[in-house]
N, C-alpha and C positions, 0 to 999 in steps of 0.2 A: 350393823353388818360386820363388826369385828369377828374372825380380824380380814376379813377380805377389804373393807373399807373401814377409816378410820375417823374420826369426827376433824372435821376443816379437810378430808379429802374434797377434790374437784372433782367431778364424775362430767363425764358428756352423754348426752342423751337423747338418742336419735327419737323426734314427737312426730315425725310422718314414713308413712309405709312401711310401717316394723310389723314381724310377725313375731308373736309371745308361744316359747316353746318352754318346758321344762328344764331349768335349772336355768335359765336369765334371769339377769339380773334388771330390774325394772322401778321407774319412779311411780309411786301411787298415790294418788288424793283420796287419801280414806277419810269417811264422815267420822269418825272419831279419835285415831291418831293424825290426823294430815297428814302434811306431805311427808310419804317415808319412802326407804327404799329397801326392795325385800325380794327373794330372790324366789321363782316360782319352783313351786314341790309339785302341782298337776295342776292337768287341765281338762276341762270338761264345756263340752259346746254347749250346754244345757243351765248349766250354773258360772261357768264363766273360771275363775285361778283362783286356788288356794297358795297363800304363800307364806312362807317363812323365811328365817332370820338364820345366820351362819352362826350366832352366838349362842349360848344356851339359855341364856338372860334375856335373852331377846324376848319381844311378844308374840305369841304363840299363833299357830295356825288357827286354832279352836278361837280366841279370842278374836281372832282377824275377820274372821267368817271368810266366806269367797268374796270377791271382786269381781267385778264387770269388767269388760272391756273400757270404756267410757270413764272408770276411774284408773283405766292405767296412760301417765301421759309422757311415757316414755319410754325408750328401752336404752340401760345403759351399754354403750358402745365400752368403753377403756376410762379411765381414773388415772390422775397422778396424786400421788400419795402429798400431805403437809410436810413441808419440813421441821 
């Protein structure tokens, strides 16, 4: 998530009564990269979040496929950066 988030950031992450809207930033238990954190591009009631990554390096939407609801288990609130 560079550079919005940086590796050894803290992130808080609200895991009850979040609503996931377009451009949150959210925690995800993906079956093939685990747990990441990635920042929602749409949303669709039928297929569930596409998401991407603020870096360009990052892993792509296409690679990501969509997401359920059930693999997102968080929504991040605010970060304090490492020093």
């Amino acid at each position: 998530m560079l550079p919005s988030l940086n590796s050894g950031d803290f992130v808080f992450a609200n895991q009850f009564y979040f609503v996931v809207r377009v451009n949150d930033v959210v925690v995800v238990n993906h079956p093939n990269y685990h747990h990441i954190i990635k920042r929602v591009a749409r949303v669709c009631q039928i297929r569930g979040f596409l998401l991407c990554g603020d870096h360009e390096d990052s892993v792509s939407s296409k690679k990501m496929g969509w997401v359920t609801q059930p693999q997102i288990e968080g929504k991040v609130m605010f970060s304090i950066r490492k020093r």
